[in-house]
N, CA, C and O atoms as a DFTB+ gen file, in Angstrom:
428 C
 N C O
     1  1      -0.827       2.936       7.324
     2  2      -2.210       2.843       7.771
     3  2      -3.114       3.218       6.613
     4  3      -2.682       3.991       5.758
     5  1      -4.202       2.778       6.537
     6  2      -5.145       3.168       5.183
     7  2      -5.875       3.991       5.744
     8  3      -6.255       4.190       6.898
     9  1      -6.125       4.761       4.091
    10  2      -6.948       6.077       4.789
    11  2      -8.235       5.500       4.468
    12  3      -8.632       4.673       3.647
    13  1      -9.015       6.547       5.826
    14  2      -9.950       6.642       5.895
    15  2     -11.166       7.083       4.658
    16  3     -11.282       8.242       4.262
    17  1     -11.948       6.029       4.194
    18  2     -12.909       6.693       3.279
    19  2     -14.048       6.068       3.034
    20  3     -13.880       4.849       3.088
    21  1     -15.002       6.337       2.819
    22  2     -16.642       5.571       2.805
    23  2     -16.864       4.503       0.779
    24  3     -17.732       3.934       0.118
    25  1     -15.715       4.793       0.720
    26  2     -15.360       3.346      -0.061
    27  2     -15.898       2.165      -0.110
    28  3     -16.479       1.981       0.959
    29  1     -16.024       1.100      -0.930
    30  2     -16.318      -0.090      -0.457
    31  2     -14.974      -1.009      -1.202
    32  3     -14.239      -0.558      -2.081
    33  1     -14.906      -2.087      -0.730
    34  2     -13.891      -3.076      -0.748
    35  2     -13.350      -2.698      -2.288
    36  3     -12.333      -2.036      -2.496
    37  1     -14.010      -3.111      -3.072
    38  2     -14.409      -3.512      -5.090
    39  2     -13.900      -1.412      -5.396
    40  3     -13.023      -1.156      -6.221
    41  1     -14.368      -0.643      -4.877
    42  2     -14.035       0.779      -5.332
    43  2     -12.977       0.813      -4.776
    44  3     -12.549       1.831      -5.320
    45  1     -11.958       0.420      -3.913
    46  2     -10.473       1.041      -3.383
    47  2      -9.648      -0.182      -4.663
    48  3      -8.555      -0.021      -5.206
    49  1     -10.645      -1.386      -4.852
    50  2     -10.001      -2.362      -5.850
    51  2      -9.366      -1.766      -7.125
    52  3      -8.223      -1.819      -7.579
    53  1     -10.790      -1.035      -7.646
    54  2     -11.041      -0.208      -8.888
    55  2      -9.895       0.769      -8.716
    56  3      -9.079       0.558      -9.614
    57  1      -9.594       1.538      -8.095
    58  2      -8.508       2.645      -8.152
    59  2      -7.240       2.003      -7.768
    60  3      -6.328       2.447      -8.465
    61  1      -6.899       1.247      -7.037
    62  2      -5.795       0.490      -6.797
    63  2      -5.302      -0.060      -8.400
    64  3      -4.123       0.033      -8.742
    65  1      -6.366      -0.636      -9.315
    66  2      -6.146      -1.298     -10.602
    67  2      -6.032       0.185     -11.678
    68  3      -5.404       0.029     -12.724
    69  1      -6.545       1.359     -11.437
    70  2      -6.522       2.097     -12.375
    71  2      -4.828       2.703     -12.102
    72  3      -3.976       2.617     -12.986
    73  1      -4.574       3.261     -10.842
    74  2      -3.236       3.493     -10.514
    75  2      -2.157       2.844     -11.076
    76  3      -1.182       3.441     -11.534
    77  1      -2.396       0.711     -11.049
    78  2      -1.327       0.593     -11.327
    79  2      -1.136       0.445     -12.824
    80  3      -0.041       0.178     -13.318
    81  1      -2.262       0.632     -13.537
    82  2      -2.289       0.616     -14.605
    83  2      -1.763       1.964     -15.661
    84  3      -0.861       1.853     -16.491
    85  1      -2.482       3.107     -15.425
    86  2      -1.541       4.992     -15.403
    87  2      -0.165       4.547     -15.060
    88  3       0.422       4.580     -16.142
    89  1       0.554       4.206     -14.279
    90  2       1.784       3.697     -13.812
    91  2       2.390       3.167     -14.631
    92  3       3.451       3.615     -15.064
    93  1       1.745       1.890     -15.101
    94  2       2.756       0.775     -16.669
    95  2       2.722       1.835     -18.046
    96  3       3.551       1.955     -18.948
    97  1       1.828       2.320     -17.890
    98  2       1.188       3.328     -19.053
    99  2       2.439       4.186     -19.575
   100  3       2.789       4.449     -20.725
   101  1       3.055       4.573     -18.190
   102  2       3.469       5.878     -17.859
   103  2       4.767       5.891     -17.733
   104  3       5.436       6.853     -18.111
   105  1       5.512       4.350     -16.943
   106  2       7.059       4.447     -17.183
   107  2       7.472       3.512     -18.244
   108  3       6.825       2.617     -18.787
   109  1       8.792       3.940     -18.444
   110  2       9.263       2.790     -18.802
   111  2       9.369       1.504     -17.833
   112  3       9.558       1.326     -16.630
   113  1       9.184       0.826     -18.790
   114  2       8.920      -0.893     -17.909
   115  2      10.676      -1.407     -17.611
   116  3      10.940      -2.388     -16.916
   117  1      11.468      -0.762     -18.108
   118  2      13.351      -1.049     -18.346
   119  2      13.203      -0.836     -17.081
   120  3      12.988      -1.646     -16.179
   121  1      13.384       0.810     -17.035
   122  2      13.383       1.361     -15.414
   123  2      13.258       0.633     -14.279
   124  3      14.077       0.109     -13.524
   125  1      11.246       0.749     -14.319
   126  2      10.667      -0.176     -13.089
   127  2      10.926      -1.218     -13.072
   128  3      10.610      -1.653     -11.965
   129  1      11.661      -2.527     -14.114
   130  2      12.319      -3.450     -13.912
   131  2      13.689      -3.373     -12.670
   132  3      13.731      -3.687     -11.480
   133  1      14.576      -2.875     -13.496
   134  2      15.419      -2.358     -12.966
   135  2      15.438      -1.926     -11.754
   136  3      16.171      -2.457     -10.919
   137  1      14.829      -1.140     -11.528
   138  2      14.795      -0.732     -10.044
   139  2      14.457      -1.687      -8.937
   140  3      15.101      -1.741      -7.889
   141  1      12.904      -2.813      -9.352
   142  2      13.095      -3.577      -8.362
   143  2      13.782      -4.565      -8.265
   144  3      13.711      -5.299      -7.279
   145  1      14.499      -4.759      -9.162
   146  2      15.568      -6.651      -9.406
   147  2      16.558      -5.893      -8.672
   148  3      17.380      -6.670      -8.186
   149  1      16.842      -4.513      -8.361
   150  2      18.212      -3.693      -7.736
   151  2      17.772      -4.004      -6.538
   152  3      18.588      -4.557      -5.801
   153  1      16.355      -3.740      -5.994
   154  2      15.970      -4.010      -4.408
   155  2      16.091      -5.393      -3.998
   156  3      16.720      -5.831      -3.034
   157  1      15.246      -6.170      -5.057
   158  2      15.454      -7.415      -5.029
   159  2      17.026      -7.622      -4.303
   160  3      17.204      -7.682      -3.087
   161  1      18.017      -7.708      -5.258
   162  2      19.120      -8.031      -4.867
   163  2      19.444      -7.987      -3.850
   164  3      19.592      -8.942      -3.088
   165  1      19.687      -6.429      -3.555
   166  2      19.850      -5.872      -2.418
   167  2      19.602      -6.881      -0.712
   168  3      20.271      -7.171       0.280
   169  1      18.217      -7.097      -1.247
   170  2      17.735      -8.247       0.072
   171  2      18.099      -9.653      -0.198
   172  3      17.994     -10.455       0.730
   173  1      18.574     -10.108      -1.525
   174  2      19.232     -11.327      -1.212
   175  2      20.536     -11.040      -0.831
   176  3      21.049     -11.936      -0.161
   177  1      21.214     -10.095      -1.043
   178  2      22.495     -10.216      -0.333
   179  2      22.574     -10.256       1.361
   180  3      23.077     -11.060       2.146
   181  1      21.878      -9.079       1.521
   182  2      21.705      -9.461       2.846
   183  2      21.383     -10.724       3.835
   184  3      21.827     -10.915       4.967
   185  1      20.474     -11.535       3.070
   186  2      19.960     -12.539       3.442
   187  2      21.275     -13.410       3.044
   188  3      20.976     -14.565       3.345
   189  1      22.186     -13.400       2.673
   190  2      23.321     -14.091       2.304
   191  2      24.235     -14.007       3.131
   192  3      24.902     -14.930       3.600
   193  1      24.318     -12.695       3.385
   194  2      24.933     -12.568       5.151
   195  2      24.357     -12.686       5.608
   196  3      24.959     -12.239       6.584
   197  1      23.564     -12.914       5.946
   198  2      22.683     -13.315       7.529
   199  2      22.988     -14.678       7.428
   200  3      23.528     -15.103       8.450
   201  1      22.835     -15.463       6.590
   202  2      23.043     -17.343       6.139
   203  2      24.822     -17.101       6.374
   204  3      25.305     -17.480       7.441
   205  1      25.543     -16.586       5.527
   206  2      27.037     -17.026       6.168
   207  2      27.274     -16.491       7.311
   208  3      28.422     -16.884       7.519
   209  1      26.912     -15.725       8.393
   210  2      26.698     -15.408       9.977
   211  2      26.471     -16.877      10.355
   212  3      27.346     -17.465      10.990
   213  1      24.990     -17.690       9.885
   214  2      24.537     -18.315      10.759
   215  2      25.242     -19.935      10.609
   216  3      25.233     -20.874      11.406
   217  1      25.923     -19.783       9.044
   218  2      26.605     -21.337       8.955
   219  2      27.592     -21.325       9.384
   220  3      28.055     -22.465       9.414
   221  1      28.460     -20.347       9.906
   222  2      29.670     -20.224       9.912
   223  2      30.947     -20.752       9.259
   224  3      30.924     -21.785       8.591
   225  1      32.045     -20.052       9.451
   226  2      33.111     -19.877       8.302
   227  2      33.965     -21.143       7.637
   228  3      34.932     -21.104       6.877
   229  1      33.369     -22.092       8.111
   230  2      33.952     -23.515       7.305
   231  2      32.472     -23.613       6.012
   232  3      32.580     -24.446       5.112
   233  1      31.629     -23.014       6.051
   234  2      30.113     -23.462       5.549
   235  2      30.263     -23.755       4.019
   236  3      31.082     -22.875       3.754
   237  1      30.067     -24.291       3.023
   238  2      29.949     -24.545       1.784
   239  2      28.932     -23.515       1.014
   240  3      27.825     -23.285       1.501
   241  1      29.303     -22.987      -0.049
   242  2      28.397     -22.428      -0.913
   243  2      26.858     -22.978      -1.222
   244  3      25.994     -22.168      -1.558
   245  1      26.509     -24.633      -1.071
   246  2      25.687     -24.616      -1.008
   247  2      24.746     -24.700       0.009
   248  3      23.530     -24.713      -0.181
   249  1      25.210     -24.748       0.914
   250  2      24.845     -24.488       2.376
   251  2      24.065     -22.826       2.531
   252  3      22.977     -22.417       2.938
   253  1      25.141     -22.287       2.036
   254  2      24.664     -20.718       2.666
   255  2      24.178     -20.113       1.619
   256  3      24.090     -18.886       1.574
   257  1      23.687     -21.138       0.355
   258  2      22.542     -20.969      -0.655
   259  2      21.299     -21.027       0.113
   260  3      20.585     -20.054       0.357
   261  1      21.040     -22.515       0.562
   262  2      20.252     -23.033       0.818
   263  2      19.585     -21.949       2.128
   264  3      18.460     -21.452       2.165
   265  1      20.690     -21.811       3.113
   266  2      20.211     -20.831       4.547
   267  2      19.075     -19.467       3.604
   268  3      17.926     -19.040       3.714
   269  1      20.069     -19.265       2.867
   270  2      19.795     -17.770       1.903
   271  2      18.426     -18.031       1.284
   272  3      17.603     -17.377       0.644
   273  1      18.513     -18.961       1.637
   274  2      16.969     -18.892       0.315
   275  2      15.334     -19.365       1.107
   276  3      14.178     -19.353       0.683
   277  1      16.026     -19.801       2.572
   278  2      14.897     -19.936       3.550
   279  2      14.771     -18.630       4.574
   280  3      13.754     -18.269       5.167
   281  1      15.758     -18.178       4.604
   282  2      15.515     -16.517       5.288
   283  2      14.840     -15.929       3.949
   284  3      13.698     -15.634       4.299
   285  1      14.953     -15.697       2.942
   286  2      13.839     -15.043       1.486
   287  2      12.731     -15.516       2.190
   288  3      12.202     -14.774       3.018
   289  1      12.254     -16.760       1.966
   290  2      10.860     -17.474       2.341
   291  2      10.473     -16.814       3.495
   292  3       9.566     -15.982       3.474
   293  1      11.267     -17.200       4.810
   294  2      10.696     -16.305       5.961
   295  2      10.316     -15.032       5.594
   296  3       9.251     -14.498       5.902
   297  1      11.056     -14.632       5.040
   298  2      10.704     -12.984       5.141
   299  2       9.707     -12.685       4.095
   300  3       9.207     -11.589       4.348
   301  1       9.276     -13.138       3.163
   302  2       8.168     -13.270       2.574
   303  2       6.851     -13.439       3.329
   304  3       5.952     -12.620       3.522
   305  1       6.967     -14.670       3.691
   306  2       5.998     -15.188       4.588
   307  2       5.413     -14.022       5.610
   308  3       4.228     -13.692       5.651
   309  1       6.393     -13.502       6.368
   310  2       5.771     -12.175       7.316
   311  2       5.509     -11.125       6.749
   312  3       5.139     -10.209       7.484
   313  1       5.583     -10.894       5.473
   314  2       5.178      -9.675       4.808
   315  2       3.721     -10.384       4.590
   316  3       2.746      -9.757       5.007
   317  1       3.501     -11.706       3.938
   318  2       1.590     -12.394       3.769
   319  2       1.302     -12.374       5.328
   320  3       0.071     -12.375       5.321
   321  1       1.619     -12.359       6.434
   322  2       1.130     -12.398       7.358
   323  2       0.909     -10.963       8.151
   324  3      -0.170     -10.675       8.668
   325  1       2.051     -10.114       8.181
   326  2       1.580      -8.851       8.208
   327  2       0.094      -8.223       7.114
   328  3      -0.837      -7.477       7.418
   329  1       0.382      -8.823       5.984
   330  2      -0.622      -8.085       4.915
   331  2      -1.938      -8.653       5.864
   332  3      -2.408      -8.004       6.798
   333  1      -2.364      -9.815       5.489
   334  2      -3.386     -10.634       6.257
   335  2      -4.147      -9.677       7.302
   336  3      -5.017      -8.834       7.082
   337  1      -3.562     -10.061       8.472
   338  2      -3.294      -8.957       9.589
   339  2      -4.079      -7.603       9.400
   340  3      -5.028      -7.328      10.133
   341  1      -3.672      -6.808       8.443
   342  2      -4.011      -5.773       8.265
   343  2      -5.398      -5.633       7.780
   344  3      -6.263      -4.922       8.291
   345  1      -5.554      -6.613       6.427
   346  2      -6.429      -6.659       5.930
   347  2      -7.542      -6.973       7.381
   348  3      -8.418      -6.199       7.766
   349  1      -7.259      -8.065       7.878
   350  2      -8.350      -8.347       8.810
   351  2      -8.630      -7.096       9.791
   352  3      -9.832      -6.880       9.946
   353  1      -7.824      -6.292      10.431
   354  2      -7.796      -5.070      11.094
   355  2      -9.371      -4.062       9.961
   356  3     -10.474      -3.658      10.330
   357  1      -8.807      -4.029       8.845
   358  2      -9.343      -3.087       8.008
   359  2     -11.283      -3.790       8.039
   360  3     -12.367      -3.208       8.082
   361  1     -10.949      -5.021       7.999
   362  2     -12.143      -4.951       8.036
   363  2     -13.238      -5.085       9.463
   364  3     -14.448      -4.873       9.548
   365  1     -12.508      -5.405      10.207
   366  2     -13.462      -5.220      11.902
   367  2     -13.498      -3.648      11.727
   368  3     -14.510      -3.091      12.153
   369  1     -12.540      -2.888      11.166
   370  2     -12.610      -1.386      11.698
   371  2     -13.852      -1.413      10.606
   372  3     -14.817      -1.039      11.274
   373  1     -14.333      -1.684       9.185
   374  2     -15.104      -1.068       8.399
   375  2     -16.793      -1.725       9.003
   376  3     -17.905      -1.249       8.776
   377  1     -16.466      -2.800       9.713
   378  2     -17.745      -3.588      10.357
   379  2     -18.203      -2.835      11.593
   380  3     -19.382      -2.683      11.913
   381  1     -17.234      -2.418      12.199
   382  2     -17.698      -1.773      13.526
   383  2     -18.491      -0.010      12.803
   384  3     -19.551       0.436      13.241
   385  1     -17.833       0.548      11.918
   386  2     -18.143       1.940      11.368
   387  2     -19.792       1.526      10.983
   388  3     -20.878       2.096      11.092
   389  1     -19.323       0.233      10.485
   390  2     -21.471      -0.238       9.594
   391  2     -22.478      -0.344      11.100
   392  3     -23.690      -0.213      11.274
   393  1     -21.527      -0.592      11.883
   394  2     -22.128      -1.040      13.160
   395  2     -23.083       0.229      13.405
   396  3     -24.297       0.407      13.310
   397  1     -21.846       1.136      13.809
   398  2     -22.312       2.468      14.277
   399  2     -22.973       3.307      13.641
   400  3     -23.708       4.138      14.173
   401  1     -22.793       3.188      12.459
   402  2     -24.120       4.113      10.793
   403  2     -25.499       3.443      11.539
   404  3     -26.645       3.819      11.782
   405  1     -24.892       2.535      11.698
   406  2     -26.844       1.356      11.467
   407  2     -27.043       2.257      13.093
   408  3     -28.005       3.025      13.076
   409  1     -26.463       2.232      14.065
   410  2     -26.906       2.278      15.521
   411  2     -27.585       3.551      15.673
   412  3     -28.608       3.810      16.307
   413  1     -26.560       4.571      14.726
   414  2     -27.160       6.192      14.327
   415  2     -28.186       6.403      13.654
   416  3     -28.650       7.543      13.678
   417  1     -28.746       5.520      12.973
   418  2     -30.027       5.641      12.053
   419  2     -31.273       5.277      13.188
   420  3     -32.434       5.688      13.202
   421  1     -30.774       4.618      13.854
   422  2     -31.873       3.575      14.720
   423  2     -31.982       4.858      15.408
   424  3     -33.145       5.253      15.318
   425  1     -31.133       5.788      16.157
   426  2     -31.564       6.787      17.320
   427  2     -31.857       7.929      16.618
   428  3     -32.235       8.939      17.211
């Protein structure tokens, strides 16, 4: 959930970009490579079993490539649609807060 703060869109931008920037600054880039091509993996394998589950055990290698590489996509896809989602959440919640500043000034 995002925290709460009287921020505007462009200033959570600004610190989001300074963070990840202190960050590259700050590790080695080997490492943070490393670490996510390890996660990476990690979820294509899985997604590799989930594809030889779903072709079953006569299935061809390129078959349960192909399964493997449209469960990635799906699951991509609902991470842009979760994000989306959120984003849109974030902003009715920051429209309704302008709502209520403006309604408090008026009384």
């Amino acid at each position: 959930m995002p925290r709460q703060t009287n921020e505007s869109a462009a200033e959570r931008s600004d610190h989001a970009s300074l963070a990840a920037n202190v960050r590259h600054a700050t590790e080695d880039p080997a490492v943070t490579s490393a670490l996510n091509q390890r996660g990476q993996d990690g979820l294509r394998r899985k997604f590799e079993a989930q594809a030889r589950e779903l072709a079953g055990p006569d299935a061809d290698e390129k078959d349960v490539a192909r399964r493997a590489e449209h469960l990635w996509r799906a699951h991509l896809a609902r991470l842009r649609l979760a994000s989306a989602k959120a984003r849109r959440e974030a902003r009715g919640a920051e429209q309704a807060d302008a709502a209520a500043e403006s309604q408090a000034a008026v009384s």
